[in-house]
N, C-alpha and C positions, 0 to 999 in steps of 0.2 A: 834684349828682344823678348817681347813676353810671347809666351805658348801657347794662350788662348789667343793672341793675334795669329801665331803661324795658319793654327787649327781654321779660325773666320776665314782665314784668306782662300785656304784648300778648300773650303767645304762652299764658299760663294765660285770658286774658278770650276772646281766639279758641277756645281748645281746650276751654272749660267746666271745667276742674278741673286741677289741681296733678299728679296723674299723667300724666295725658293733656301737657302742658304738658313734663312731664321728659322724656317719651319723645321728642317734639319735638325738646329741646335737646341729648337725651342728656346730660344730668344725673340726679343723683340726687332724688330728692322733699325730701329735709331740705334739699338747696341751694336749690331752688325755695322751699321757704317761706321761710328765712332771707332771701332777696334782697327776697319780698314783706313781709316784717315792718319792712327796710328802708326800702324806699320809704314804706309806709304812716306809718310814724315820723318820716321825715324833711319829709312833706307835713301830719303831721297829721292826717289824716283815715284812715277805713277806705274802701277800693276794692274790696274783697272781702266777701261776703258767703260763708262755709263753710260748705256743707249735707253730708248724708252722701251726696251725689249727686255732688258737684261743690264747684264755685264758681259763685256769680252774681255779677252788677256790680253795686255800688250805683248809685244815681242820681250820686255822684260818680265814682264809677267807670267810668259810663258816657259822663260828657261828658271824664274825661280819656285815655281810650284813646283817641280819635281825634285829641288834641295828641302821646299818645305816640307814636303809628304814624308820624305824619308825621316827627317827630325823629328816630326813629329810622332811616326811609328817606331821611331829609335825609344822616345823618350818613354812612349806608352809602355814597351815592351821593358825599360830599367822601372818602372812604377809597377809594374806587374811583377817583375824579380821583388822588390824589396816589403810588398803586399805581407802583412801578415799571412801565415798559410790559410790555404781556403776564403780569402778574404777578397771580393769585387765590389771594384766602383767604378763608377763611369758611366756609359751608355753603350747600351746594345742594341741594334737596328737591325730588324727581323723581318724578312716576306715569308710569309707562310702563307699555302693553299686555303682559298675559301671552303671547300669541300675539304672536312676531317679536321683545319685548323682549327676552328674557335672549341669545337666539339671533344678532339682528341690530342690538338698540340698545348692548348692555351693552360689546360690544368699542372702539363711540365714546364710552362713558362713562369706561371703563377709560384709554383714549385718554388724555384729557382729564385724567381723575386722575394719572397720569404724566406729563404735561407742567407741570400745577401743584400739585407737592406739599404746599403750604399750604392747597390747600382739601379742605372733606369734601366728598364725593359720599354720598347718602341716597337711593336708588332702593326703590320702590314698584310692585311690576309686578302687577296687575291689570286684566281686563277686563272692571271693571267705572269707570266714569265718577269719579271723585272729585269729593267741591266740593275743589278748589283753598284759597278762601279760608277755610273752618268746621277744614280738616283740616290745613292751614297747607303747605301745597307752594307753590315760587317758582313752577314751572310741570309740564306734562304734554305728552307727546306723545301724539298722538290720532291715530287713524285712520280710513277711510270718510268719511262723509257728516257737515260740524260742523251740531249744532243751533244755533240762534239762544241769544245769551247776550251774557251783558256783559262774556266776557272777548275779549283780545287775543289774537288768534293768525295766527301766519307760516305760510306754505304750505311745507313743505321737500322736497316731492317727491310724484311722483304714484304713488299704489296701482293696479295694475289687477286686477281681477277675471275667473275663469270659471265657468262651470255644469258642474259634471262628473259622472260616475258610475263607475263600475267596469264592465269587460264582464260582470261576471257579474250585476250586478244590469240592464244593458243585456239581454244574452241572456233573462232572465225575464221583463223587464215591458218589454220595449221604452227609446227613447230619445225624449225630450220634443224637440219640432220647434221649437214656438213658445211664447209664455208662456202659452196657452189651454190649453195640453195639460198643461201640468206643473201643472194642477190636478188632472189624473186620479193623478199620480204620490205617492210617498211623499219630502215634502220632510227634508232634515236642516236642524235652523232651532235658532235662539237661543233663540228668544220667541214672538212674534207677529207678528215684523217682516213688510212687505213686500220684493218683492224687484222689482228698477228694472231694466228692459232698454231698449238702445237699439233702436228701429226706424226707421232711415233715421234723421233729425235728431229724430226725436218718443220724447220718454221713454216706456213703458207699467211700470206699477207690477201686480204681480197678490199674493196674498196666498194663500202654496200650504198645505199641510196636512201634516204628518209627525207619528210619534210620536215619534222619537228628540230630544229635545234636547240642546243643552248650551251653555255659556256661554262655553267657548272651543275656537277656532278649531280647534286639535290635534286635540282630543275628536271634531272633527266630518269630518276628513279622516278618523282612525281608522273611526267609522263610514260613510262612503264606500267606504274599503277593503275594509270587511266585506261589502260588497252591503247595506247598508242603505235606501239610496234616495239620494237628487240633491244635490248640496251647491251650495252659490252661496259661493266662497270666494275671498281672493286669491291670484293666482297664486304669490306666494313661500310659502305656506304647502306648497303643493301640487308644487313644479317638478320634484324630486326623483321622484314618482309617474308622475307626466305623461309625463316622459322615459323610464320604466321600463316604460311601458304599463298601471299598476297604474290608473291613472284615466284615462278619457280625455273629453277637452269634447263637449258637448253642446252645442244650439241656439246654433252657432256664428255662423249669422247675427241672432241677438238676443245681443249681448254687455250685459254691464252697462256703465254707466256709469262712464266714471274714476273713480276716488274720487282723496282723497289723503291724505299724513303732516303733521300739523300740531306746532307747537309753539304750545301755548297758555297763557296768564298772565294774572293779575287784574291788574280795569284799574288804569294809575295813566300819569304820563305820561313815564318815561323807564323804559324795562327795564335791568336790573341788565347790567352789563357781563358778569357770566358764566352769564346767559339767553343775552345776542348772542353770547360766546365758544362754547355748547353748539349753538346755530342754524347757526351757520355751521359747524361741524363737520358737523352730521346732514346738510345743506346738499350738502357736499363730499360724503357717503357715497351721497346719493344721486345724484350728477352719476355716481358710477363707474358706474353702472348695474347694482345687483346685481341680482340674481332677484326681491328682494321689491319692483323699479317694475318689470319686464317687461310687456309686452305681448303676448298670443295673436294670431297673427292672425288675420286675420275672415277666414269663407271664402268 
């Protein structure tokens, strides 16, 4: 039974369909079917069900994708033991944050791809959350605040955050003191998020009000710059402004809370050697202390 069939089969029953599944592998679609017609052949059975939607599992296909995945992460993980030291190949599948990715992750990805040129690097910069396991990524970096979940994740450095605005929207509407007052103001916000200040050792959460949204970070410094109202952003986004005078912090005595950069991965119980080769590199980047762990001081 060949290994590049096991792997086709997992990665079309994870992906829901044969395209979805190529794109993955980066392959073509007529590869993809051929490896499944394969496997199917050589077990005897159908594992696929082909609709014009997708693929579903059969009831056999369903109890043998969880022997494949295990085989398959057996084998990866003896190919990784017997690896020359320091030595990757394969693929690595990365979501990384559009805001700070391409800017501050991408050059320790590049890194990383020049030190081992056997393997592919496959980055994903969105910020928006992926599932990991439905969308098939080995891992993601993440940032701020992790929600509760079942996957595994390293802490590789700390985010800090400030409240800012521009003077010119300061000079109009004044500047928020406490998190009481920056209810009166116009927040720039994601969603619907709350935003977390520390007061003394006690967290307060308040839940401000803005028109302007957007869903990433850049978008929302741009409108800060405009005078558009208040941003609650991290300081690497922003350091560049700051320094310039084009933004300056606000409710300095109510900072947000640390947040931090995580790298995170579906559970299972040994991480792929080049997970911990890409952890301990982000690891290193943020020990040099660039702008995006900086801390404001508190005044």
């Amino acid at each position: 039974m060949d290994i590049e069939e096991l792997q086709t089969f997992v990665e079309v029953a994870d992906a829901g369909g044969i395209s979805a599944a190529a794109l993955r592998l980066g392959v073509s679609k007529s590869i993809v079917s051929r490896r499944l017609a394969r496997l199917e052949e050589e077990l005897g059975i159908q594992l696929l069900s082909r609709t014009t939607r997708g693929a579903a599992l059969t009831e056999a296909g369903t109890t043998f994708r969880d022997y494949a995945a295990r085989v398959c992460a057996e084998i990866a993980l003896a190919r990784e033991t017997i690896l020359p030291a320091g030595e990757l190949r394969g693929r690595l599948r990365i979501a990384a944050p559009l805001s700070f990715g391409p800017t501050h992750f991408a050059p320790v990805l590049a890194d990383m791809a020049r030190l081992h040129p056997r393997l592919h690097i496959h980055t994903c910069y969105s910020d928006h959350n992926v599932d990991l396991i439905a969308d098939g990524y080995d891992c993601a970096i993440r940032l701020g605040y992790l929600q509760d979940s079942n996957l595994v994740a390293r802490r590789i450095g700390p985010i800090h955050g400030l409240t800012v605005a521009s003077p010119a929207y300061i000079a109009a509407h004044g500047a928020p003191e406490t998190p009481d007052q920056l209810l009166s103001h116009q927040a720039l916000m994601q969603g619907t998020e709350a935003w977390q200040f520390l007061d003394g050792e006690k967290i307060v959460s308040v839940r401000p009000q803005g028109r302007f949204k957007a869903d990433n970070g850049t978008a929302l410094v741009a409108a800060a710059l405009a005078g558009l109202g208040v941003a609650y952003l991290p300081y690497g986004l922003m350091h560049e402004y700051l320094d310039a005078g084009a933004l300056v912090p606000v409710m300095t005595r109510y900072p947000p809370p640390p947040a931090g950069a995580y790298v995170v991965r579906p559970p299972g119980q040994h991480p792929a050697r080049k997970i911990r080769i890409l952890t301990d590199l982000l690891v290193a980047y943020f020990d040099s202390k660039p702008p995006i762990a900086r801390a404001w001081p508190r005044a």
